[in-house]
C-alpha positions in Angstrom: 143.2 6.1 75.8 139.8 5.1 74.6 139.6 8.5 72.4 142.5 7.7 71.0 141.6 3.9 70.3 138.8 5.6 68.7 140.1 7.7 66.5 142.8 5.3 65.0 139.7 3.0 64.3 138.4 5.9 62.4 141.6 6.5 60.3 141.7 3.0 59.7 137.9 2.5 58.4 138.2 5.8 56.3 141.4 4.3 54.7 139.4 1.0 53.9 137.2 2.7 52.3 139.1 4.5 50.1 141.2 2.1 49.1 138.3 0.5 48.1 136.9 3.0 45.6 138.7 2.0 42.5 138.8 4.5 39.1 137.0 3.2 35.8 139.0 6.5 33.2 136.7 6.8 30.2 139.2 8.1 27.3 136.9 9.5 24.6 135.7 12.2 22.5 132.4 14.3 22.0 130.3 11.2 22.9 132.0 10.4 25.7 132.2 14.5 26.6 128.6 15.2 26.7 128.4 17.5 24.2 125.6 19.9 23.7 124.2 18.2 26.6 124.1 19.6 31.1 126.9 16.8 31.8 125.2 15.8 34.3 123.0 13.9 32.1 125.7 12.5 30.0 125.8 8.3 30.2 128.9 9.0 31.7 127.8 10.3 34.9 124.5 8.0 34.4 126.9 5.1 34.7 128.4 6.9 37.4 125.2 7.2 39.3 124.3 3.1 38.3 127.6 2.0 40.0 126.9 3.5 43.2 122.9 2.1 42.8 124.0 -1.5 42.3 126.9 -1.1 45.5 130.0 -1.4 43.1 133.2 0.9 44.7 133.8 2.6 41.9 134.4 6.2 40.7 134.1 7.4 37.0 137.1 9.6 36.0 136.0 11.2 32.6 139.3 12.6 30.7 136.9 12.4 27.5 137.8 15.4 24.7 135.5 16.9 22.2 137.1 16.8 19.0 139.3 14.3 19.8 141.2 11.1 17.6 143.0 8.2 17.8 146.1 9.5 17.5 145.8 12.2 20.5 144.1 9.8 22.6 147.5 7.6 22.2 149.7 11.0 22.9 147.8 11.1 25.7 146.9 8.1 27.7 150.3 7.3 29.1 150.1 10.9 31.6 146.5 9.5 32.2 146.9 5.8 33.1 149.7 6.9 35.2 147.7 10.3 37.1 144.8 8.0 37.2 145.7 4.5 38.0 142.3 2.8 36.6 140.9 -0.9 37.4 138.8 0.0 34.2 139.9 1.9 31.1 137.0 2.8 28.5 138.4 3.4 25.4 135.8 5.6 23.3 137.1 7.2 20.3 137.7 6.2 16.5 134.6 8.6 15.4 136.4 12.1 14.9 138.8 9.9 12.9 136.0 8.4 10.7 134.5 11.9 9.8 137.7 12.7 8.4 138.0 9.5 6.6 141.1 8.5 7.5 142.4 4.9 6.7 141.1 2.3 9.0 144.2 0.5 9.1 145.8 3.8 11.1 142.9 4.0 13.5 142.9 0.6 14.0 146.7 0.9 14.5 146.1 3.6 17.4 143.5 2.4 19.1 145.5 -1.2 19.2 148.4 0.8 20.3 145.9 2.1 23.7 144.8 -1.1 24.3 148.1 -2.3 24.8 149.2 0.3 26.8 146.6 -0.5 29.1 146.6 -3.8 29.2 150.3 -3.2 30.3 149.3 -0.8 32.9 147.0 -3.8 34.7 144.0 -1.8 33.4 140.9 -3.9 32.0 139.5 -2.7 28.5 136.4 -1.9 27.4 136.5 -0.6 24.0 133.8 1.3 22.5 132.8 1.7 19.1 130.4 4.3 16.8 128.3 4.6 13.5 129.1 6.8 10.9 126.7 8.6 8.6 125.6 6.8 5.7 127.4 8.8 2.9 131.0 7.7 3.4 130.4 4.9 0.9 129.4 1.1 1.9 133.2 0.1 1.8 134.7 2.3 4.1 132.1 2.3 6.3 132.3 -1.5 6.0 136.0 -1.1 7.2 135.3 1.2 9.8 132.8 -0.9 11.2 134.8 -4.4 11.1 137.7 -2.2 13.8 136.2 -2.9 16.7 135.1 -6.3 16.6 138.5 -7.5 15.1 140.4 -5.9 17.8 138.5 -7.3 20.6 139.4 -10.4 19.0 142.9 -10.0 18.6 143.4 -8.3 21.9 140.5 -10.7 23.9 139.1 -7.5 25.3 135.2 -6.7 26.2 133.9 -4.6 22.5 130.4 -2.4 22.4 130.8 -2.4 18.9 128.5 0.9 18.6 127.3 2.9 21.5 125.1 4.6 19.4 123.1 1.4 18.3 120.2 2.3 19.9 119.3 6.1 19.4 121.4 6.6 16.1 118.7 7.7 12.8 116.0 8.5 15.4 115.5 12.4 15.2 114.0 12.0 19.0 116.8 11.0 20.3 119.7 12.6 18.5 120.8 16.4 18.6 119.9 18.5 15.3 123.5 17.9 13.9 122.5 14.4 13.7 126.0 12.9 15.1 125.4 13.8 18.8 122.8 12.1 20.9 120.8 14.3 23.1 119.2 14.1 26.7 117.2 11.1 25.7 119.6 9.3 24.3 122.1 9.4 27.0 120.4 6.5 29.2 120.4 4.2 26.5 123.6 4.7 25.6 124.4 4.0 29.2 122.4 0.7 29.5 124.4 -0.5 26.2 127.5 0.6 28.3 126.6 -0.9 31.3 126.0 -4.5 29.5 129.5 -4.7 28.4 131.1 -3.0 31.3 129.5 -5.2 34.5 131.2 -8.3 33.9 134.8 -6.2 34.2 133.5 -5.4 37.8 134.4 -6.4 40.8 132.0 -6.4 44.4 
């Protein structure tokens, strides 16, 4: 009888436990991918790694695409939010989009069209932004630039504006393609994450 008191006691505390962990989905493209890099070192898993350092009950599920845009990240989120159920949805994309110049007003159309979606799935947001090289001329990059702010305005959502603030134009930091951080670079790009993201947490 005791055994068996036991064991339910087990099945009980195991249950508790997982119920507990809760899913932050990080929906992005090469950045978000690790590419070029061991993804072990990518800020994703270094975020990973930080949640379970500061005690938070949280797993990182990366669904993050190399390549990817806007408007696949949109075709694609509903299958995710649904497979993944997250308490946390980082939205990390508008950069592939950018590179091939198209209008602002669609990518900002898109990635207001995921934000909604999550938002209606009981998912916080944490959308995250990006730099583009300098030669796409001041005004576009002025446009591009102004998306994330204005959406976290509109949508009163938590914004990192550009998660390459820190280690973008420093050759020490980036890959030799110049878009991509490298090894280096991944740790800051976590800590600028992590600023935005901890408030959304729960202990």
């Amino acid at each position: 009888m005791l055994i068996k008191q036991l064991k339910l006691i087990l099945v009980l505390f195991i249950t508790i436990g997982f119920a507990q962990a809760q899913s932050i989905l990080v929906v992005g493209d090469s950045i978000g991918a690790g590419f070029g890099i061991n993804p072990k070192d990518s800020w994703v898993n270094l975020l990973n790694e930080k949640l379970k350092a500061e005690g938070y009950q949280y797993e990182m599920v990366n669904r993050s695409i190399s390549g990817d845009t806007t408007t696949n990240g949109l075709n694609r989120l509903p299958r995710l939010l649904e497979q993944v159920k997250p308490e946390i949805t980082i939205i990390e994309l508008g950069g592939n989009d950018g590179l091939r110049a198209t209008p602002a007003t669609r990518i900002a159309e898109n990635l207001s069209a995921m934000i909604e979606l999550v938002k209606a799935s009981n998912s916080k947001v944490l959308l995250v932004g990006i730099q583009l090289p300098p030669n796409y001329g001041d005004a576009y990059l002025e446009r591009f630039l102004a998306i994330y702010p204005e959406l976290g305005e509109k949508h009163q959502i938590a914004v990192l504006p550009s998660i390459v603030e820190k280690v973008g134009g420093n050759n020490d930091l980036m890959q030799g393609d110049g878009i991509h951080p490298n090894k280096d670079g991944q740790p800051l790009m976590m800590e600028s994450v992590w600023e935005k993201l901890k408030p959304l947490l729960l202990k």
